[in-house]
N, C-alpha and C positions, 0 to 999 in steps of 0.2 A: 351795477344793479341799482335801481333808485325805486324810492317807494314811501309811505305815507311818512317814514319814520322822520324825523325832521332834525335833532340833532347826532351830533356820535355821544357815542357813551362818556367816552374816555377825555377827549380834547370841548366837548360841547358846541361844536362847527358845526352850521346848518349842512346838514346831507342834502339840501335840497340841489338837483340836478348832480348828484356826484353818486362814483360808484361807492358800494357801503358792503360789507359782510356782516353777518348775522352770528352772535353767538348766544344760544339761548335766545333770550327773548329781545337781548340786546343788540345795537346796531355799533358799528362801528368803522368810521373811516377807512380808508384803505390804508394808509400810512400807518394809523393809530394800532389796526388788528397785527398788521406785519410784524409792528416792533411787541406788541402782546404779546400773539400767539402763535408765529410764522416758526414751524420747526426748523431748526437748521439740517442744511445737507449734509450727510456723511463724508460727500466726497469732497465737495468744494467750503465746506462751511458755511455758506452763506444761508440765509434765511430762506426758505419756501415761501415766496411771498405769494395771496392769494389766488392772484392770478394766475396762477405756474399749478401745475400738476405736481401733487405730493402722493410721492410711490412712495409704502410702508413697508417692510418686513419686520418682523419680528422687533417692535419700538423701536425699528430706525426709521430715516427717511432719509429719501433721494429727490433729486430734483428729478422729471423724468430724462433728462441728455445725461445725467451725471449713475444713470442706472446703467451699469456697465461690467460687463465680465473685466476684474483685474488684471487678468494674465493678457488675454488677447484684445482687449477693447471693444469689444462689440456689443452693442447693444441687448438690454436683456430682458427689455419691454414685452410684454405679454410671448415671453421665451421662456421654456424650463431651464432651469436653474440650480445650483446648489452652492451651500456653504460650507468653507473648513474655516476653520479656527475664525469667523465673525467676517471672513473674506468671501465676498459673492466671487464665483466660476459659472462662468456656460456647460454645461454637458457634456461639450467637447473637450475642452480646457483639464475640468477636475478626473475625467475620464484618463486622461493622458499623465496626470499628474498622482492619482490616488487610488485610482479601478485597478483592478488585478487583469494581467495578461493570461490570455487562453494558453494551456501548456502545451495544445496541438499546435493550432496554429500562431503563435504568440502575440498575436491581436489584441485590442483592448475588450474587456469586457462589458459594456455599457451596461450603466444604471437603467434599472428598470427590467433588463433584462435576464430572465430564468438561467444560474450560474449553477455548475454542476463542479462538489468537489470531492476527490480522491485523494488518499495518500497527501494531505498538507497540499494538492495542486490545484489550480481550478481549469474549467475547462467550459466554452459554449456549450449550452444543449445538445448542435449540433454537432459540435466537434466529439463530442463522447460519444462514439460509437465502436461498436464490434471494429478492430481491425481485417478482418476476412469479409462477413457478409456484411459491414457496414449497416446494418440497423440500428438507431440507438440504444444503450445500454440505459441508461434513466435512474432506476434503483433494480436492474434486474442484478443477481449473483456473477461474476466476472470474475475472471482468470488473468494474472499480468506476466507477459514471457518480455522480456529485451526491453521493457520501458513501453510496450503495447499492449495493448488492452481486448479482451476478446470472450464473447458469452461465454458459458460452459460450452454449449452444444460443437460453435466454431471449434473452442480450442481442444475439446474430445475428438473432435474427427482430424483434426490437424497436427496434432503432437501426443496427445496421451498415450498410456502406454495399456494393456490390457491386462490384468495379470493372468500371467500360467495357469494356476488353479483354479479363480472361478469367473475367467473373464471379465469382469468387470474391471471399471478404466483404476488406475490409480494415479490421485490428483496428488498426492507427495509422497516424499520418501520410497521406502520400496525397496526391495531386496534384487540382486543380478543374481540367477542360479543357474548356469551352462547356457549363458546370452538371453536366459528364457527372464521377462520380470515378474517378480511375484512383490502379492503385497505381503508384510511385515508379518500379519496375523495369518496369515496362510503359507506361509513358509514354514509348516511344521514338519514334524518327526511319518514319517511313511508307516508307522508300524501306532506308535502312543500318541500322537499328533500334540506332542508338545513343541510349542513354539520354538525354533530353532532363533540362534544368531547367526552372524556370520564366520563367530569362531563357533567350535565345540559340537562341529556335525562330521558325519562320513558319508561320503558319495559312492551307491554300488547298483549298478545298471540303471545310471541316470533319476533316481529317486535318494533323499536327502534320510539319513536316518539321525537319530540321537545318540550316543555314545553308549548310552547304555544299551539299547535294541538293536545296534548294531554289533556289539561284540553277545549280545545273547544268542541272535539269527542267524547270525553272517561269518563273523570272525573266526576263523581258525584257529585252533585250541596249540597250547606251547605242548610240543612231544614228553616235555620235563614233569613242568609244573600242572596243566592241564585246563590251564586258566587260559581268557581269551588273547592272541596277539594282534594287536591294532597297530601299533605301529606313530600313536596320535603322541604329538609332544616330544617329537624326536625321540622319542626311544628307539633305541636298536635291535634287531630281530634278526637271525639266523633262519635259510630257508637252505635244505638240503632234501633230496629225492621227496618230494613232497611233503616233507614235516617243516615245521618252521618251531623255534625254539627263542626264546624271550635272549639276549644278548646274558643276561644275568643266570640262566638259565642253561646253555651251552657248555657245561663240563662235562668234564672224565666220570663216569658211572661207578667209579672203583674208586679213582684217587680226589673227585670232584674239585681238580685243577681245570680253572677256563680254559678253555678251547679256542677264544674268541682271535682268531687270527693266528691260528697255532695250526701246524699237522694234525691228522686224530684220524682214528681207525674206527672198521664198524665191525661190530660182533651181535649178530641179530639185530635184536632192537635197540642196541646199545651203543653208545658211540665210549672211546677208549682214545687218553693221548696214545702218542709213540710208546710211548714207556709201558703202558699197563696191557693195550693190544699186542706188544711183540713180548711179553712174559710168559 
């Protein structure tokens, strides 16, 4: 560059016919401005002398040959870019190095690009989909069976269960009552409809009762005592010509010696050991 300016600032050598840089208002040598104000390069150290292209980032400079993805060497001249820890990568590089792999297809996730995550994984946009109808899921509500992934409606028609009582699906838990599933809150008593368990019900023509409405309705009363036999809890029960009698309940009507596994005799409504029926 040459121009009216006639010495350099710095050295005071005529500029005349020579190249000069400008700083402020000041002129200055080629030599003079280098060793001034020629940034050094990052990668090589040497000076950006004016003639040379000074690529900046972030208050570095580069020579532009010395602008370069670290990992792979390629050039990163009007190229996206990024930095880790103050070290420039290409896209490809920091991708393969620091992106998160897709959990479907275990792909790299590129920067820039819409990353969808579940459960601590990440996943492509595209990869996140219904595993049956393949739609994206996105932020719709999802169901996961076996480590796949599946709307509600898919995994309703494909695995859910109905309940017994009021057809509707049931999405957990869940009661098994004669292969039949029932949900939790609808698995009650036939008669008081209090919520049953899986202990502490009686089953009588395929309807669940509650212990208590079942020996009010149902149970057969001890020939003795008069009170219901159930039979729940391992208790024992004597059943003879249609009466059934409480195990504790089962004696001699005279001598009220148990019976339980013993001979015994009947006299009307009475049952008698050996001993008091042959008196």
């Amino acid at each position: 560059m040459t121009s009216s300016h006639t010495d350099c600032h710095f050295c005071l050598q005529s500029l005349r016919g020579r190249k000069y840089a400008l700083r402020g208002e000041n002129a200055y040598c080629v030599p003079c401005y280098d060793s001034l104000y020629a940034n050094p390069c990052e990668e090589c150290k040497q000076p950006i002398e004016c003639n040379s292209k000074d690529l900046a980032y972030k208050g570095r400079h580069w020579h532009e040959g010395c602008f370069r993805c670290a990992k792979c060497s390629r050039s990163l001249v009007e190229k996206p870019f990024a930095a880790k820890d103050e070290v420039l990568l290409c896209t490809e590089c920091y991708s393969d190095e620091y992106s998160s792999k897709c959990f479907h297809c275990q792909k790299t996730i590129m920067p820039g690009s819409r990353k969808m995550e579940f459960k601590g994984s990440s996943w492509h946009e595209s990869c996140f989909v219904c595993q049956y109808c393949r739609q994206p899921l996105g932020t719709k509500p999802l169901i996961t069976k076996d480590n796949e992934n599946y709307c509600v409606p898919c995994f309703e028609k494909q695995f859910a269960h109905h309940c017994y009582a009021c057809k509707k699906v049931i999405t957990s838990g869940g009661v098994t009552y004669h292969d039949q599933p029932w949900h939790k809150e609808c698995f009650v008593c036939a008669v008081c409809k209090t919520q049953l368990s899986r202990q502490g019900f009686i089953s009588k023509d395929e309807s669940p009762y509650c212990v208590d409405c079942f020996s009010k309705f149902h149970a057969k009363k001890c020939a003795a005592c008069k009170k219901p036999v159930t039979g729940l809890g391992g208790a024992k029960y004597i059943s003879f010509e249609e009466r059934q009698w409480h195990g504790e309940c089962f004696s001699c009507a005279k001598c009220s010696v148990s019976l339980v596994g013993q001979e015994f005799l009947t006299w009307q409504d009475d049952i008698l050991c050996h001993k008091c029926g042959s008196a």
